[in-house]
KOLBAVO-627266 format. One record per residue (C-alpha): residue number from 1; residue in one letter; x, y, z. Coordinates in nm, 2 decimals. Example, Ala and Ser with C-alpha at 12.3 -4.5 7.8 and 13.67 -1.06 7.14 Angstrom:
1,A,1.23,-0.45,0.78
2,S,1.37,-0.11,0.71
//
This chain:
1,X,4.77,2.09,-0.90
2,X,4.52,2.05,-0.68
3,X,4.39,1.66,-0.55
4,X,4.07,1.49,-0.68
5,X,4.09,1.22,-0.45
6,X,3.77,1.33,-0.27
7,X,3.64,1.48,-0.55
8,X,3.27,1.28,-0.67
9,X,3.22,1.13,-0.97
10,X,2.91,1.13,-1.21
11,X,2.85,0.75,-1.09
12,X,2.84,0.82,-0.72
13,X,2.59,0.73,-0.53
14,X,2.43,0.92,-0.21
15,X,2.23,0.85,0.06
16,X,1.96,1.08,0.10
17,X,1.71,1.07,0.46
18,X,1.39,0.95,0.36
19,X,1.21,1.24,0.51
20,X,1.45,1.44,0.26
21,X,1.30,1.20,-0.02
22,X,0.94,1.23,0.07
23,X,0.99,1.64,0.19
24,X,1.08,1.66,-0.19
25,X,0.79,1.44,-0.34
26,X,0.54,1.62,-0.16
27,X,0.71,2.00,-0.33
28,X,0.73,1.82,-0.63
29,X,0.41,1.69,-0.65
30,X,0.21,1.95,-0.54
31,X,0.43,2.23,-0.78
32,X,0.27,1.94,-1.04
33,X,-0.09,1.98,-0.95
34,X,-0.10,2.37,-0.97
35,X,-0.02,2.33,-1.34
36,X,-0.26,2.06,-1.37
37,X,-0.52,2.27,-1.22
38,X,-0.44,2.52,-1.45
39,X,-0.46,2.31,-1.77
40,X,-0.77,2.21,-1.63
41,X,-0.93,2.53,-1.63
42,X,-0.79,2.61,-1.96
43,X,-0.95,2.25,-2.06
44,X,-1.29,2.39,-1.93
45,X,-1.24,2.73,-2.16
46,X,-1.17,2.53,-2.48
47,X,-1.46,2.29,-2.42
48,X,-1.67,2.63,-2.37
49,X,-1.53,2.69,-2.70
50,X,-1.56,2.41,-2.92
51,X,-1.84,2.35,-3.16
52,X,-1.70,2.06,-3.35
53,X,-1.85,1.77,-3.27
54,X,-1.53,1.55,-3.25
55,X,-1.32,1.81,-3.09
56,X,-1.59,1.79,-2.79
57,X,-1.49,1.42,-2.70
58,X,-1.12,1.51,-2.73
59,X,-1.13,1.81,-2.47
60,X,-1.30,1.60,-2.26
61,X,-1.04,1.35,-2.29
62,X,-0.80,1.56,-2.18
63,X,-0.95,1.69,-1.88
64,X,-0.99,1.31,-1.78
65,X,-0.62,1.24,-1.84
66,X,-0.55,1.54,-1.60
67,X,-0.78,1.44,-1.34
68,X,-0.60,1.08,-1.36
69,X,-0.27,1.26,-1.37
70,X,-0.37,1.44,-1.03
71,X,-0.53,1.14,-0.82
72,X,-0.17,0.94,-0.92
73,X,0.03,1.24,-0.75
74,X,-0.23,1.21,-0.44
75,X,-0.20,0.86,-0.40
76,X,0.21,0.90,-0.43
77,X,0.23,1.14,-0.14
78,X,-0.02,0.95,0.08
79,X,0.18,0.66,0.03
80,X,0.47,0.84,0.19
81,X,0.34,1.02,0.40
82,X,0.30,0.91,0.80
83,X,0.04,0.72,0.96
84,X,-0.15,0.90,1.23
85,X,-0.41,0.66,1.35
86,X,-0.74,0.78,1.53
87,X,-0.74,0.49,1.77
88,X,-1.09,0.34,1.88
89,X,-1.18,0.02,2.03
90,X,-1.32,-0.22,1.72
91,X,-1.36,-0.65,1.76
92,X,-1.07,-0.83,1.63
93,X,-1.40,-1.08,1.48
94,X,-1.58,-0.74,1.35
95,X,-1.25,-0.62,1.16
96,X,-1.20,-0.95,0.98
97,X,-1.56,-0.97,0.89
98,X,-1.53,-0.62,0.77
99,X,-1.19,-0.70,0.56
100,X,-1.36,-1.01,0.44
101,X,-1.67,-0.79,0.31
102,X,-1.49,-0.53,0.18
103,X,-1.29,-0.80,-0.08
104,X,-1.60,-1.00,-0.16
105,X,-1.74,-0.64,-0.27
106,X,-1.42,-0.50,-0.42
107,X,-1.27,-0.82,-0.64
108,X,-1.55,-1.07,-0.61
109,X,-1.37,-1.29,-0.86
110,X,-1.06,-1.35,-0.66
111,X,-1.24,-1.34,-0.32
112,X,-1.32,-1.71,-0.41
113,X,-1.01,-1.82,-0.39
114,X,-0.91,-1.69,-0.06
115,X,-0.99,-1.99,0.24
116,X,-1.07,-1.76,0.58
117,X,-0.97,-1.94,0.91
118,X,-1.03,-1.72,1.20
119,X,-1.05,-1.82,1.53
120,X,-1.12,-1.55,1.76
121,X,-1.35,-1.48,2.02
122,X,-1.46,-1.11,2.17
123,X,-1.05,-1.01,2.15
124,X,-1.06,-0.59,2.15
125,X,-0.81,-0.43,1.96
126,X,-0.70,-0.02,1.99
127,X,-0.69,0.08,1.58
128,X,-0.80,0.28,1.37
129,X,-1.04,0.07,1.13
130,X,-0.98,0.24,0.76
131,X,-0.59,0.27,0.79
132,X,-0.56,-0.09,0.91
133,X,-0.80,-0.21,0.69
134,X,-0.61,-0.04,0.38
135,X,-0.28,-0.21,0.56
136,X,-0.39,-0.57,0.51
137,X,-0.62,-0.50,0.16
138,X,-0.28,-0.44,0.03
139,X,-0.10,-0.76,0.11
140,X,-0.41,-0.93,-0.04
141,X,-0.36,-0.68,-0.38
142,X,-0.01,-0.80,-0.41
143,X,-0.08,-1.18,-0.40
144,X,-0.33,-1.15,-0.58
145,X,-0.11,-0.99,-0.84
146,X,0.25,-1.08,-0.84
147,X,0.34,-1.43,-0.91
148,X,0.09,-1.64,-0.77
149,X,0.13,-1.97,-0.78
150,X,-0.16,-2.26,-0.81
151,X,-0.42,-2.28,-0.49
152,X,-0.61,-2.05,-0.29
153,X,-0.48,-1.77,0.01
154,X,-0.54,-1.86,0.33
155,X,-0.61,-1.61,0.55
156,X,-0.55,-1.71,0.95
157,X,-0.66,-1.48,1.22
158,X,-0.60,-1.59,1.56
159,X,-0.44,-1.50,1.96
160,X,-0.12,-1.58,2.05
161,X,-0.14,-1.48,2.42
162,X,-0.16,-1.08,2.41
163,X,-0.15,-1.04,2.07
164,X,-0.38,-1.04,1.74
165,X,-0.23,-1.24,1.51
166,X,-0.32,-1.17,1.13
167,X,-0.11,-1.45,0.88
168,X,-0.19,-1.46,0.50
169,X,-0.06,-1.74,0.34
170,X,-0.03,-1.76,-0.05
171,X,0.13,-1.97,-0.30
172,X,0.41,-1.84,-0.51
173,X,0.54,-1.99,-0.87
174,X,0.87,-1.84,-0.75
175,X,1.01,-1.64,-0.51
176,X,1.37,-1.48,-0.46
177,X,1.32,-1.17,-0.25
178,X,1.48,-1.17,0.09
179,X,1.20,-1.07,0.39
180,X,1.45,-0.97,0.65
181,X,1.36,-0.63,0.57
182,X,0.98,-0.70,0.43
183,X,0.84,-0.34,0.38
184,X,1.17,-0.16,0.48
185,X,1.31,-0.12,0.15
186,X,1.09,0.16,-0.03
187,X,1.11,0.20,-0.39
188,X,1.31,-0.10,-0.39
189,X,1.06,-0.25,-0.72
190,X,0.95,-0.03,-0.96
191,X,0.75,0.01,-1.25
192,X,0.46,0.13,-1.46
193,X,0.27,0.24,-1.22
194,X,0.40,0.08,-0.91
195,X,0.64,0.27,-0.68
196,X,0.75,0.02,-0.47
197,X,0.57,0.20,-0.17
198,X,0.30,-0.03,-0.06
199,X,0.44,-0.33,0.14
200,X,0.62,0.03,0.32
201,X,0.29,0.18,0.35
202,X,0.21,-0.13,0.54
203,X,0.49,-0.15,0.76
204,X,0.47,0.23,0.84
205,X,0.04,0.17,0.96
206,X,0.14,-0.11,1.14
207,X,0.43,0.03,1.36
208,X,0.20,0.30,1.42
209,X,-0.05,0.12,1.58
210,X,0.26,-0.07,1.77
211,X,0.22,-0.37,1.61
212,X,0.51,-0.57,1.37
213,X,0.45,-0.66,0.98
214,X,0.70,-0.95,0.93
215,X,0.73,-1.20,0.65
216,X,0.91,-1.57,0.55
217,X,0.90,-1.80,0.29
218,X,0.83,-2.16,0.32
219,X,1.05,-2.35,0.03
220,X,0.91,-2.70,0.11
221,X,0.53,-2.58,0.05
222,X,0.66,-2.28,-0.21
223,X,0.43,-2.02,0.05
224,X,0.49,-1.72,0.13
225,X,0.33,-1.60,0.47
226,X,0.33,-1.22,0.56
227,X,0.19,-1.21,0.94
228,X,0.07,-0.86,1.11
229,X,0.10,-0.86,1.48
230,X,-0.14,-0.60,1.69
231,X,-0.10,-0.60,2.11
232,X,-0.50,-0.67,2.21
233,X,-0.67,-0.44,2.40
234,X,-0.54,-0.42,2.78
235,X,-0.94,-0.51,2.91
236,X,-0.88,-0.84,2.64
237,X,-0.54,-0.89,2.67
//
């Protein structure tokens, strides 16, 4: 009879590369959006088609359901995918000002409760602008979303030697995640939704402008404060 000692069971579990992970995401999602495009063309036929004056809305419902269904897949696989930054020199003052526009224009009810402290002179930094901009605007969508606790961020930019140092403090009603491993742990969380893929999203921009994400939480003022670290420019450094 032969052994089943190394035989698996149904309950195993397996590690799978995360390249293999996302390799299959990207397949998966873009098999997905071929028959999408295809029930959107047949969408466009019926609504050719239909006379009835309530069936009209309905079609068009169902085209917008498959758009929504399409930009969810697209924002999956660019959430996985690697960050290529097109580096440029930008002001480490311009690209707080710009992140501090871009919330005030984006979610101009909870940019009042964030407290800016930057002190920075003409510091240089080597980034690309739009990836690094999308980096921080998401640690400012999750605090503004998952257990917040009373009082406002406070968002610190500042130097520490050679380095831009970006810190965003906010207060938390309660907090029991570890932050050895902030933004290492995709899919870790998830939910309706929410993947589980942004804090990595972060993390994965960040490295690839050689820079760190790192995160701690403070139990005697109940804070959490994620920092992003950026080497300055060599000319400002």
């Amino acid at each position: 009879m032969p052994s089943t000692a190394n035989a698996a069971s149904p309950t195993d579990t397996r590690d799978v590369p995360w390249n293999n992970v996302v390799r299959f995401v990207r397949q998966l999602s873009h098999d997905l959006r071929n028959h999408l495009n295809a029930i959107e063309l047949q969408s466009t036929f019926l609504a050719e088609l239909a006379q009835d004056g309530e069936l009209k809305p309905e079609v068009q419902r169902l085209r917008e359901m498959t758009y929504e269904i399409g930009v969810t897949l697209q924002k999956l696989t660019g959430a996985m995918s690697e960050a290529n930054p097109r580096l440029m020199s930008y002001r480490a003052a311009d690209f707080v000002d710009d992140l501090r526009e871009k919330i005030e224009a984006d979610r101009p009810k909870e940019s009042g409760s964030i407290d800016w402290d930057a002190k920075l002179g003409d510091e240089t930094l080597q980034i690309d602008p739009q990836l690094m901009q999308q980096a921080t605007l998401e640690l400012f969508n999750n605090a503004f979303q998952h257990e917040r606790g009373e009082g406002n961020l406070v968002a610190n930019a500042r130097t520490e030697g050679d380095h831009f140092v970006f810190e965003l403090r906010e207060p938390k009603k309660t907090f029991a995640a570890l932050t050895e491993n902030w933004g290492n742990e995709p899919l870790l969380k998830v939910g309706r939704g929410h993947y589980g893929l942004g804090l990595h999203r972060v993390r994965v921009i960040v490295q690839a402008h050689q820079g760190q994400l790192q995160a701690r939480y403070v139990s005697e003022s109940s804070c959490l404060h994620t920092t992003i670290t950026l080497p300055l420019s060599r000319e400002a450094a």
